[in-house]
Structures are given as structure tokens and as C-alpha cells.
C-alpha positions, 0 to 999 in steps of 0.5 A: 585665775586660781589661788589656793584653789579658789577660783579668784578672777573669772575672764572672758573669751576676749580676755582669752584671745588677748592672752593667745594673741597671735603669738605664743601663751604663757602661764605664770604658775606659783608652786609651793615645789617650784623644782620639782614643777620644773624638772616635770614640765621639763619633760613635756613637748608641749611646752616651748620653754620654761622659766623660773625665778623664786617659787614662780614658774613661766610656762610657753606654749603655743596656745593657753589650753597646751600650756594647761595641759601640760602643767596638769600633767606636771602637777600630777606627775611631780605631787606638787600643790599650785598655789596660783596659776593664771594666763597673763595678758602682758607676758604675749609674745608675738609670733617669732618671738623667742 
């Protein structure tokens, strides 16, 4: 996981596998201009779906790596800083989910 720049927890390949699980990835992304992330991740096909809530940014992929590509391609496009980004275990959801 990352904040502020700084590498902040190290994981595993099995950590990575639990992340992707069977079913879709996501990311918990926190940005310092969460609409201007948004409005750019909105225009990626990549992404199956993108959440907001406060300065919190969920993005949906169907693996890790396409859900990182396409915050890399929203940070550069958007100018705005990420202040965190991390995949988390307990936002997997199983295949046919929405």
C-alpha cells in the first residue's frame, strides 16, 4: 500500500491472489481532487465501475494490474496527487457480482 508517497505495507503474492480472488479487483484510492480523479477514471474502459464517497475513490477492474493502470492514466491526465492507494482484501467480489 502507498501514502503520501511512501511505500507503507509491503504484500504478498498470496496477499495479491486474495485481492483478485475469482471475481473482480478493486482499489481504495484517496486523493487530494477526488472529482477531478473521478471525471478521469470515468473515461477509462478498463474500469467496470467507479465509486465515490468524501475524498475516496473505489475503482473495479477485472484484475489488480487493470484497475492500477488505469488510476496511473487518471492521475497523470487529471494532475491530481494520491495521497494513498491500496487493494483491499475485503472489497473482493465474486464473480457475477455487480
Amino acid at each position: 500500500a502507498l501514502s503520501r508517497g511512501k511505500v507503507v505495507k509491503m504484500g504478498t503474492s498470496l496477499e495479491l491472489t486474495m485481492v483478485q480472488g475469482s471475481g473482480k479487483a478493486r482499489l481504495a484510492v484517496v486523493a487530494e481532487d477526488p472529482r477531478a480523479l473521478v471525471a478521469a477514471l470515468a473515461q477509462d474502459s478498463e474500469l467496470l465501475a467507479v465509486e465515490m464517497s468524501g475524498r475516496s475513490v473505489v475503482v473495479v477492474a477485472h484484475d489488480v494490474e487493470a484497475a492500477a493502470r488505469a488510476v496511473g492514466r487518471a492521475v497523470v491526465s487529471s494532475g491530481t496527487p494520491i495521497l494513498e492507494l491500496s487493494p483491499e482484501n475485503a472489497l473482493v467480489l465474486p464473480p457475477g457480482a455487480p
